[in-house]
C-alpha positions in Angstrom: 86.8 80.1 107.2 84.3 80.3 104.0 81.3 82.3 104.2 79.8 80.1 101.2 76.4 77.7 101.8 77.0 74.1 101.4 74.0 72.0 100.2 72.6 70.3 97.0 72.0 72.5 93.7 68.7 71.5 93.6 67.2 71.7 97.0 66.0 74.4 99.1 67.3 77.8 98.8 69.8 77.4 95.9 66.5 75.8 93.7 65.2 79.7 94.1 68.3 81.0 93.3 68.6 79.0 90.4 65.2 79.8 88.7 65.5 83.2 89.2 69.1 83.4 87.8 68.3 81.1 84.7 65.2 83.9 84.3 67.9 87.0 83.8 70.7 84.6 82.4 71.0 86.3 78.7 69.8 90.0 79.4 72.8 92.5 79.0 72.7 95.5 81.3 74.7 97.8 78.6 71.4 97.5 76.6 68.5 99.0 78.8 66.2 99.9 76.0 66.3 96.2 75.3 65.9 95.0 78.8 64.3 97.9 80.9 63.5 95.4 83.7 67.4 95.3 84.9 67.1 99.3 85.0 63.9 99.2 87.4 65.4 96.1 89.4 68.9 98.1 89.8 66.6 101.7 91.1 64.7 99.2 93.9 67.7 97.6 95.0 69.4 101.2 95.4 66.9 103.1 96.8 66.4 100.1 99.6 69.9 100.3 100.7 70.6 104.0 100.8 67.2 103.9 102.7 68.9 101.7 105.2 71.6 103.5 105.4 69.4 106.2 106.1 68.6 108.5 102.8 65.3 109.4 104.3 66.5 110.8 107.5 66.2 114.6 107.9 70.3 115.1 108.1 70.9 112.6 105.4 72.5 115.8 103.4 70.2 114.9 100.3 69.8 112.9 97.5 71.6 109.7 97.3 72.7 107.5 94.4 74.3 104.4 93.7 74.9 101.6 91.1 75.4 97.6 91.2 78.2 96.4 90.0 79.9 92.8 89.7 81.0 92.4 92.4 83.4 93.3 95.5 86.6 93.8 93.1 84.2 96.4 90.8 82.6 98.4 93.7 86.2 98.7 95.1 88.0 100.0 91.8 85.0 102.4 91.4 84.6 103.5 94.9 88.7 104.5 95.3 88.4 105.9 91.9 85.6 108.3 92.4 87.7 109.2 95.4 90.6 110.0 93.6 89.1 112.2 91.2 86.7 113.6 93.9 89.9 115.2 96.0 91.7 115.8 92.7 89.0 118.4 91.8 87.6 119.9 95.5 91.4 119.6 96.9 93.6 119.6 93.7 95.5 116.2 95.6 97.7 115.2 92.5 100.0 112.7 94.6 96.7 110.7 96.1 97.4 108.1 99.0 94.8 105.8 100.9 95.2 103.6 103.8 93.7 100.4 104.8 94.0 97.4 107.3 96.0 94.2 106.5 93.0 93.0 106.3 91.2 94.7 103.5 90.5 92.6 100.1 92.7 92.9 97.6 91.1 94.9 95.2 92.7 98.0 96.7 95.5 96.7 96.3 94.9 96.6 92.6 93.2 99.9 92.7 96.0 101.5 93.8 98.4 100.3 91.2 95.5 101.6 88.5 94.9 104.3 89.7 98.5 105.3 90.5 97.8 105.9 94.5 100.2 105.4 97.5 99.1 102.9 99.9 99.6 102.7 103.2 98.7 99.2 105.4 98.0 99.3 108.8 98.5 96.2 111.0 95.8 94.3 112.8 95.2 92.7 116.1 94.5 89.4 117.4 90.9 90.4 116.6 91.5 91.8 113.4 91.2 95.5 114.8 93.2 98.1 112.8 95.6 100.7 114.9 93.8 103.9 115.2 96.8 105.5 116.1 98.9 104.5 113.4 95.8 105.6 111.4 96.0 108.6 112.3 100.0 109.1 111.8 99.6 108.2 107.9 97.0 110.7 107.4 98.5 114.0 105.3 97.5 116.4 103.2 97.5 113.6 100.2 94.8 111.7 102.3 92.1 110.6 99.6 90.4 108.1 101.7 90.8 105.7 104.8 89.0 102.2 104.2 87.3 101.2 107.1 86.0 97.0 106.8 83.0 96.0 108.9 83.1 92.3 107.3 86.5 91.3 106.5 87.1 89.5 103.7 89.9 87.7 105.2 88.4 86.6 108.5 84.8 86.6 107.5 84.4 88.4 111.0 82.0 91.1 111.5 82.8 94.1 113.4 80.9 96.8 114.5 82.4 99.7 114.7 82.1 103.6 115.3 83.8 106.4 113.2 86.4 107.3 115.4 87.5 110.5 113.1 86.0 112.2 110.2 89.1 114.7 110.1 92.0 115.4 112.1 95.5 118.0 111.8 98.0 117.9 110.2 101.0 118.2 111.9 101.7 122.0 111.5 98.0 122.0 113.4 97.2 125.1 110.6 94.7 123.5 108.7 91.9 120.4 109.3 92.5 117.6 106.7 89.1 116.4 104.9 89.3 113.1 103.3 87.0 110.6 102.2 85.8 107.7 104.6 85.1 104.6 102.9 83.0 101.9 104.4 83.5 98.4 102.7 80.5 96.6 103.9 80.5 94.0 101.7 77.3 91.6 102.6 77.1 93.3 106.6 75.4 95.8 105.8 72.5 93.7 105.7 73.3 92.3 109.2 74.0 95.6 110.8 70.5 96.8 109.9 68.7 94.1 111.3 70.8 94.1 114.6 70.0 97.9 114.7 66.0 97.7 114.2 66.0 94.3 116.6 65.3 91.9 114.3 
């Protein structure tokens, strides 16, 4: 199943698209002295997501920051990276593995031959639900981060879905296991805030 519009180049939405892409075509990103516009355009589009996702609540836990990139394969790379070296300095994790569903892209995949991180895949349902349980049997002390997919890129299905655990034991039951949660919304995140406000 694509998740791509069909239609004519020069009709309709794609017209807009067009215009406003040929508009930006040539500016360079790496230069924003040159073209300061990208640097204000980047900042509204930020702050309007984080303020979906809820950066001006009360409990948000502060500030929040973000950058575009490229696309899915860039945000990937960067988000497991900035996990990697996140637990390798607050929990000294030198041996870093991550799990993920069958269905997550396949930029973690590359990410974790990069980055030199253990991968774990956990298998999906009919309905392209990962195994909790299983989940939860992979996690360890070398935990950096559990990928969670609300739009998978494989079945173009959206799921909406509840963090089921934020931290869990280990085995010994000692010590609780921190690890990062990452949420690969991909183009949902869009669609989970207007079936939140009831639009």
């Amino acid at each position: 199943m694509l998740r791509y519009i069909g239609g004519s180049e020069s009709e309709g939405h794609f017209s807009v698209i067009n215009e406003a892409y040929s508009m930006f075509a040539h500016t360079n990103p790496l230069h924003l002295d040159v073209f300061q516009s990208v640097v204000r355009f980047e900042g509204e589009v930020v702050a309007m997501t984080a303020a979906l996702l809820g950066s001006k609540e009360n409990n948000s836990g502060g500030q929040i920051c973000g950058n575009m990139t490229s696309g899915g394969t860039e945000s990937i790379l960067l988000a497991v990276k900035s996990s990697r070296d996140y637990m390798k300095a607050k929990k000294g994790i030198t041996k870093p593995e991550m799990i993920i569903p069958e269905s997550a892209h396949s930029a973690y995949d590359k990410a974790a031959q990069y980055f030199n991180i253990k991968l774990w895949r956990v298998p999906v349902n009919k309905e392209f639900q990962a195994d909790v349980k299983l989940i939860k049997r992979f996690v360890n002390r070398n935990t950096i981060l559990v990928c969670i997919s609300s739009l998978s890129s494989l079945s173009s299905m959206f799921h909406f879905f509840s963090l089921l655990f934020q931290k869990t034991s280990d085995r010994d039951g000692k010590r609780e296991i921190k690890f990062e949660c990452y949420f690969s919304f991909f183009s949902s995140i869009w669609l989970l805030f207007y079936h939140q406000s009831g639009r």
